[in-house]
C-alpha positions in Angstrom: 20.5 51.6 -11.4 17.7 51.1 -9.0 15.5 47.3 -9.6 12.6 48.3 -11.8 9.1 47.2 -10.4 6.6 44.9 -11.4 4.0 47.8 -12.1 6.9 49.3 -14.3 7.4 46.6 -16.1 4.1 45.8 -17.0 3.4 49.2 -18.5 6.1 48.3 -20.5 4.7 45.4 -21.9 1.9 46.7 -22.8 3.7 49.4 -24.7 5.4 46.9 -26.4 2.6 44.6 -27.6 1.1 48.2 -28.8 3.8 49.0 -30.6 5.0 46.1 -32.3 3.5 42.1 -33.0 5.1 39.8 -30.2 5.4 36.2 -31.2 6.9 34.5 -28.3 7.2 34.9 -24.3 11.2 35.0 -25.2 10.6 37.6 -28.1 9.0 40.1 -25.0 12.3 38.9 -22.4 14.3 39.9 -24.8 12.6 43.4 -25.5 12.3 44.0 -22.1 16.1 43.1 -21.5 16.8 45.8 -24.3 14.7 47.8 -22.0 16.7 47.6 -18.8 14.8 45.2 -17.3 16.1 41.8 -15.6 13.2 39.5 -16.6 12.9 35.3 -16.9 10.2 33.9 -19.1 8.2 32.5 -16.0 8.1 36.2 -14.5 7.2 37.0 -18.5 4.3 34.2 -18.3 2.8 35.4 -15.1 2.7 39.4 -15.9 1.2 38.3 -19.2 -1.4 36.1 -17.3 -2.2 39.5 -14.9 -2.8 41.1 -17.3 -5.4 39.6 -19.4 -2.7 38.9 -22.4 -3.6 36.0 -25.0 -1.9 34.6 -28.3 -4.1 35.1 -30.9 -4.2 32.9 -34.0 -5.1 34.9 -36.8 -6.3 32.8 -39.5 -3.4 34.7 -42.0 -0.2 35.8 -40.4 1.9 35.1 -37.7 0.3 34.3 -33.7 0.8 36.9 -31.5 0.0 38.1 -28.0 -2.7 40.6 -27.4 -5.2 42.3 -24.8 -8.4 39.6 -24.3 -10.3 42.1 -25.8 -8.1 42.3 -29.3 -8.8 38.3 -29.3 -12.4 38.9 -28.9 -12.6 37.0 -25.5 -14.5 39.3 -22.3 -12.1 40.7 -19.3 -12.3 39.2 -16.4 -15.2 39.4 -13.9 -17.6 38.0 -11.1 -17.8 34.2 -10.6 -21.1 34.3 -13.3 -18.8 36.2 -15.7 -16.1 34.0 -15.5 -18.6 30.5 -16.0 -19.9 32.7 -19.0 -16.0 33.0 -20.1 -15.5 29.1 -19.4 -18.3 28.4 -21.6 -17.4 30.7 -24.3 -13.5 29.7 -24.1 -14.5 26.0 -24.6 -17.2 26.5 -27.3 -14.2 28.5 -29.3 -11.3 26.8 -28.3 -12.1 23.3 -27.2 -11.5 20.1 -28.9 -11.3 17.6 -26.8 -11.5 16.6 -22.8 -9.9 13.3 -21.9 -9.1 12.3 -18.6 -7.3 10.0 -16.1 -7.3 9.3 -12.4 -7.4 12.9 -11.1 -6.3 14.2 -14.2 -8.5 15.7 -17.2 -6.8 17.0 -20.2 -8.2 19.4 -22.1 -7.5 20.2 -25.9 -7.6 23.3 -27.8 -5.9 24.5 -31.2 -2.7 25.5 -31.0 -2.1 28.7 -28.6 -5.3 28.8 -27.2 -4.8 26.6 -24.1 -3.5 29.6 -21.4 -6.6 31.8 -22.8 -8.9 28.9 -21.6 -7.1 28.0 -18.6 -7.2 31.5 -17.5 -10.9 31.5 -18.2 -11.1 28.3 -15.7 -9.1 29.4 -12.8 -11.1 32.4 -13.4 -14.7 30.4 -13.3 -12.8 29.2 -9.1 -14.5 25.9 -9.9 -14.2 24.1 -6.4 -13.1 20.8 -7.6 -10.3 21.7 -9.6 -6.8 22.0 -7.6 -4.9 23.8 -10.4 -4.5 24.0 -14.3 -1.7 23.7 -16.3 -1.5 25.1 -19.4 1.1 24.4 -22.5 0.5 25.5 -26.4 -2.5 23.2 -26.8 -3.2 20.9 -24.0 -4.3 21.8 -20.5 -4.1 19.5 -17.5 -6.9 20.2 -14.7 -5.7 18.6 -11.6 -8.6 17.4 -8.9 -8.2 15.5 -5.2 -10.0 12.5 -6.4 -11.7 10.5 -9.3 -15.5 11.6 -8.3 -14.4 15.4 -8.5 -12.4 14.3 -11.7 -16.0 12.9 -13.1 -18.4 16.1 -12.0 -15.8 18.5 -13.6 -15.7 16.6 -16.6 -19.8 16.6 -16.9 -19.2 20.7 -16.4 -17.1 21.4 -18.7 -18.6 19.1 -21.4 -21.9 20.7 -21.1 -20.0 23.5 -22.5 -19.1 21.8 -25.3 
C-alpha cells in the first residue's frame, strides 16, 4: 500500500471531527490508524494547527476539537485580522500574563492555550521568537528582556 499524503490525511480529519466528537489528539491517531494511516501525535498536532482546528470547552459536556469557526473564533487572515484575533483570543481566553527574563507566560482556561497561541503567531508580532502552547499555559519566547517588556504592554492592552 502506497504512503498516504498529508492532503489525504487531512481530509480525513476533517471527516472525522464531522462525523463524530474528538476528545484528544490520541483519540484522532488512533482513528486515523483505523483508517490506514501511519500518524504520531506531533504530525496529529500540526495538521490540526493547519487547519484552523481548536478544542472547544463547552460549558456542559465533554471538550472536543472543532473548526475555529464552530468555537466562535474568526479564520485566519491579514496581519490586521490576525491583531483583531489576538485581541479577541485574549479578551476570551486570557487570564493571566506573567513573565521572566525572555520568557512571558500566558494563562488561559483549560484547552484554550493552542487557540490563542495560534492567534499570536498568526498576529507575526516581531518580538516574539516562538510560542509554546500546552492545555493552559503558553510560553512566548523573545531575544531579550526589553522585547520581553514591549510584548507584555501589547498584549495586556488586550486584556
Amino acid at each position: 500500500m502506497s504512503p498516504k499524503t498529508r492532503r489525504e490525511r487531512e481530509r480525513q480529519i476533517l471527516q472525522i471531527l464531522a462525523e463524530r466528537p474528538i476528545h484528544t489528539q490520541e483519540d484522532l491517531v488512533r482513528e486515523l490508524h483505523v483508517r490506514g494511516f501511519v500518524v504520531t501525535q506531533a504530525t496529529v498536532s500540526r495538521d490540526l494547527r493547519r487547519l484552523e482546528i481548536v478544542k472547544l470547552h463547552p460549558p456542559e459536556g465533554a471538550p472536543r476539537y472543532v473548526r475555529r469557526e464552530e468555537a466562535g473564533l474568526p479564520s485566519g487572515g491579514g496581519e490586521r485580522d490576525a491583531r483583531a484575533e489576538v485581541a479577541a483570543a485574549f479578551q476570551e481566553s486570557v487570564l493571566e500574563i506573567d513573565s521572566g527574563d525572555a520568557l512571558l507566560a500566558v494563562r488561559t482556561p483549560p484547552g484554550l492555550a493552542n487557540a490563542v497561541a495560534i492567534a499570536l503567531d498568526r498576529a507575526r508580532i516581531p518580538e516574539i521568537v516562538a510560542t509554546v502552547a500546552g492545555d493552559d499555559t503558553i510560553f512566548l519566547l523573545m531575544r531579550n528582556a526589553a522585547d520581553r517588556r514591549e510584548v507584555r504592554r501589547l498584549l495586556e492592552g488586550f486584556l
